[in-house]
C-alpha positions in Angstrom: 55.8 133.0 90.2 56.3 129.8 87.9 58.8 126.9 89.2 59.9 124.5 87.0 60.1 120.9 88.3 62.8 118.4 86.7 62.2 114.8 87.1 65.1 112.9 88.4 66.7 111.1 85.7 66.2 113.6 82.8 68.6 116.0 83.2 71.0 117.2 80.5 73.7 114.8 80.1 76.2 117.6 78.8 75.3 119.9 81.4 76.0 117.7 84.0 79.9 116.8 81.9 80.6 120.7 81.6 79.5 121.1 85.2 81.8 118.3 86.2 84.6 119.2 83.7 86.5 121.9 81.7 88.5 119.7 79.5 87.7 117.0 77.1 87.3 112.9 77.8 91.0 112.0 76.9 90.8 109.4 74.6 90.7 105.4 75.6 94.4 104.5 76.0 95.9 101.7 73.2 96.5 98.2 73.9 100.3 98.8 73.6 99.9 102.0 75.7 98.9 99.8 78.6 100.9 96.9 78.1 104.3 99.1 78.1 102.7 101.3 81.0 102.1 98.0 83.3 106.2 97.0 82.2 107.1 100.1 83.4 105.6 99.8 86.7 107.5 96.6 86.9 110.3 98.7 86.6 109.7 100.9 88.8 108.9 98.3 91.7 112.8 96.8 91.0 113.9 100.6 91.2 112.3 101.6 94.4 113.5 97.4 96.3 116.5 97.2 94.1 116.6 93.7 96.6 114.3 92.2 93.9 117.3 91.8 91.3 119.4 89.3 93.7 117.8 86.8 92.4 118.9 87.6 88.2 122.3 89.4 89.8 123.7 87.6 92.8 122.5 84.0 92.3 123.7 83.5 89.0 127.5 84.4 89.5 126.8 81.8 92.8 125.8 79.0 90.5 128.5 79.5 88.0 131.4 80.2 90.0 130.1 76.8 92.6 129.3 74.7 89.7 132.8 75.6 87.6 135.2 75.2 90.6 133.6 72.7 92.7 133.0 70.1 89.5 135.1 71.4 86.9 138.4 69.2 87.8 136.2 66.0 88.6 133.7 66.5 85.4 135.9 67.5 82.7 139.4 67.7 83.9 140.1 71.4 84.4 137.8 74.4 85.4 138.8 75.8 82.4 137.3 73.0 80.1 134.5 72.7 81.8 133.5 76.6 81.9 133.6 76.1 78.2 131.0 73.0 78.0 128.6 74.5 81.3 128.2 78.4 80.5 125.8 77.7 77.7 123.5 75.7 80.0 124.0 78.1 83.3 122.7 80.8 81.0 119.8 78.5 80.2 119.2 77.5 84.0 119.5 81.0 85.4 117.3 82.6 83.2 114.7 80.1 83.5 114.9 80.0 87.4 113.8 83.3 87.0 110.8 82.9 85.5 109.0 81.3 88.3 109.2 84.7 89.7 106.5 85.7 87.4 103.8 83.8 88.9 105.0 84.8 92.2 104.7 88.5 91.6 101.4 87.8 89.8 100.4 86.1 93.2 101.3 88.6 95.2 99.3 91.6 93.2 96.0 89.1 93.4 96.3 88.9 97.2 97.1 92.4 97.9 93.9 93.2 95.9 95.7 95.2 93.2 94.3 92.6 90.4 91.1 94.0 91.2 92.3 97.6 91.3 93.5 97.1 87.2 90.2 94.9 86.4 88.1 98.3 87.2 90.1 100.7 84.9 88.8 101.2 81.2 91.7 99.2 79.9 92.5 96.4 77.8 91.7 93.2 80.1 95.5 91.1 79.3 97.6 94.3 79.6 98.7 93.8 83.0 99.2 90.3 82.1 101.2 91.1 79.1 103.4 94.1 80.3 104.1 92.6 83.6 105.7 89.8 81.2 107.3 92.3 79.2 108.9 93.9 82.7 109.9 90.2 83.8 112.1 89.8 80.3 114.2 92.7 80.9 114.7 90.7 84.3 115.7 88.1 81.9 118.3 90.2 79.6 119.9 91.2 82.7 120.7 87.3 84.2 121.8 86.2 81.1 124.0 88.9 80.4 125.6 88.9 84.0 125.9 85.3 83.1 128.0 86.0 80.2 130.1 88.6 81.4 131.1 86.6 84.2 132.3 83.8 81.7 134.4 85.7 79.9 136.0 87.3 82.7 136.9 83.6 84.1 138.0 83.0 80.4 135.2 81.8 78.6 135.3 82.7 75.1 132.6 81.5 72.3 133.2 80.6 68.9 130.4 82.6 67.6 131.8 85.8 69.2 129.5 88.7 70.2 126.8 87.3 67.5 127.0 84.1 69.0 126.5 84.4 72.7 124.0 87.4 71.6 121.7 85.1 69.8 121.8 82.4 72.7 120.7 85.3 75.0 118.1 86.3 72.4 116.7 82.6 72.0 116.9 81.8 76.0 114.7 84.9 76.4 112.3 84.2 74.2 111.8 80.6 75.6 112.2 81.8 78.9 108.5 83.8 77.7 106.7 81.2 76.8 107.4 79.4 80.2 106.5 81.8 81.9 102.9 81.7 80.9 102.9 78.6 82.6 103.8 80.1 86.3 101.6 82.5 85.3 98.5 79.7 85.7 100.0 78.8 89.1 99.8 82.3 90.3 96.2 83.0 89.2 95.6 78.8 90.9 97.4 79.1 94.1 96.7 80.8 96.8 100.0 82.1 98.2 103.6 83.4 96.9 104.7 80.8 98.8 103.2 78.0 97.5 103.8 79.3 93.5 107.4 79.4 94.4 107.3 76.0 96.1 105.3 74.4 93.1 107.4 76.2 90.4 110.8 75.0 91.9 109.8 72.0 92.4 108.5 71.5 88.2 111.8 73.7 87.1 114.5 72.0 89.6 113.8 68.2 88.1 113.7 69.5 84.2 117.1 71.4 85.0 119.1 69.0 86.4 117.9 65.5 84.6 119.0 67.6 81.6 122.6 68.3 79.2 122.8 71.5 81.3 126.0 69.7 83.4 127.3 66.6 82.0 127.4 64.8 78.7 124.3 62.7 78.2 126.2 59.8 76.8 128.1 59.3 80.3 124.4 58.5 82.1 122.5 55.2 82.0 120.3 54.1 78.6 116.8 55.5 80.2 117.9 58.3 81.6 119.9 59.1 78.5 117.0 59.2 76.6 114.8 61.2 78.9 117.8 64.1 79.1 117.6 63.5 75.1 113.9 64.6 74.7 113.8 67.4 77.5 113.1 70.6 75.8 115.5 72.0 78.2 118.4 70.0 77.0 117.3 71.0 73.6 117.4 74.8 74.5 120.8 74.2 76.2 122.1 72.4 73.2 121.0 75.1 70.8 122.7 78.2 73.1 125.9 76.0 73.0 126.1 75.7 69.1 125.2 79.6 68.9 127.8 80.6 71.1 130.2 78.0 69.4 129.2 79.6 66.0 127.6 76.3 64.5 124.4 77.2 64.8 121.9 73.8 64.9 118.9 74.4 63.3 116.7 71.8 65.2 117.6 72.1 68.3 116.7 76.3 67.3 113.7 75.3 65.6 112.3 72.6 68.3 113.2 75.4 70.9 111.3 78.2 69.4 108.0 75.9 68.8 108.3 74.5 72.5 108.2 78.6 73.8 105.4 79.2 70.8 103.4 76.1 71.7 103.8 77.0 75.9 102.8 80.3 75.0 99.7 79.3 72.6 98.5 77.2 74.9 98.9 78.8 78.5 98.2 82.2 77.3 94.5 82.0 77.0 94.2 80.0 79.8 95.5 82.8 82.2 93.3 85.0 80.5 90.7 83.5 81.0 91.6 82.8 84.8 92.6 86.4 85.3 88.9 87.1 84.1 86.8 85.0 86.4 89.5 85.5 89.7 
């Protein structure tokens, strides 16, 4: 009787695939695949704590209703008036309080260990980066538009009509992008929710309010003046109001759009490359 002796290591790689499967390999998913897939799952996490859209649903009709009733008669004379002159900018500051929430949900996956979960599947590396962005804009959409609908129920109504206050959504989210690469950073730096919400509040809160968002520049003092002149998010603010007004300015659009491009050309490799080596 013969036996035949096979030396570790050499058997027959196909052999051991049929043995171990009946199907084919499915092929390697797409980069766009992924990215949408890792959106949808931000999705789904709203759909199963729905208590995770207070924050683009709740606090924004807060803000506007406190800010329009409580100043509007001291600021400008009448709520109405001033509804007119702050809606433009509470669409700006809501939607951009929001993004500090990305770096705070990208916090949250790194200590829970789920970063290293997604770093061990044959995917594209930045697709949970990049869809969990994507997920965080529909986040976006839905402030600004609860922002809007409230207005024009208290009687705000733009210039530029439903082109108008569509494009300022439009621009705001797209800006709102680009920033959000940067709380991205502080989420892959920090090492707590906690302290990305604390450090992102405390960067966003300043910007906001030394800005056009609530009063006219030209009733502050000469420095301050010119540092609300030069913050991009007075510039953002004053480019939603001539959209919605249907005067569209082209600088303040332009400036706005290369601030979000620049944010994102810059931040976007760098959390990359610190979501690589985490």
């Amino acid at each position: 009787m013969t036996t035949t002796t096979r030396t570790p290591g050499t058997a027959d790689t196909a052999a051991v695939r049929r043995a171990i499967s009946s199907t084919a390999r499915p092929a390697r998913p797409g980069r766009l695949s992924t990215a949408l897939t890792f959106g949808w799952r931000g999705m789904l996490k709203v759909k199963h704590v729905p208590e995770q859209l207070l924050d683009v649903t709740i606090t924004p009709v807060m803000f506007v209703l406190m800010f329009t009733y409580l100043f509007g008669g001291a600021i400008a004379g009448s709520t109405g008036a001033y509804l007119d002159f702050i809606l433009p900018g509470m669409l700006v500051m809501s939607v951009l309080f929001t993004t500090v929430y990305s770096g705070v949900s990208l916090n949250t996956d790194l200590t829970k260990g789920v970063v290293d979960r997604f770093r061990s599947l044959p995917i594209w590396r930045p697709s949970p980066l990049l869809g969990s962005l994507l997920g965080d804009s529909v986040r976006y959409v839905i402030a600004g538009t609860v922002i809007i609908v409230l207005g024009v129920a208290l009687g705000f109504r733009p210039d530029g009509g439903f082109v108008g206050a569509l494009s300022a959504l439009a621009l705001v989210v797209v800006f709102s992008f680009g920033l959000s690469w940067v709380f991205s950073v502080l989420g892959l730096l920090l090492r707590s929710p906690n302290a990305v919400m604390n450090a992102g509040f405390m960067a966003i809160f300043p910007l906001t309010f030394l800005s056009n968002v609530f009063v006219d520049p030209a009733t502050l003092p000469g420095p301050l003046e010119a540092f609300v002149g030069v913050n991009p998010i007075s510039v953002l603010a004053t480019a939603s109001r001539s959209l919605m007004a249907g005067e569209p300015d082209g600088t303040a659009i332009a400036v706005s759009l290369a601030v979000a491009a620049g944010l994102a050309a810059v931040f976007l490799p760098l959390t990359t490359r610190l979501y690589r080596s985490r």
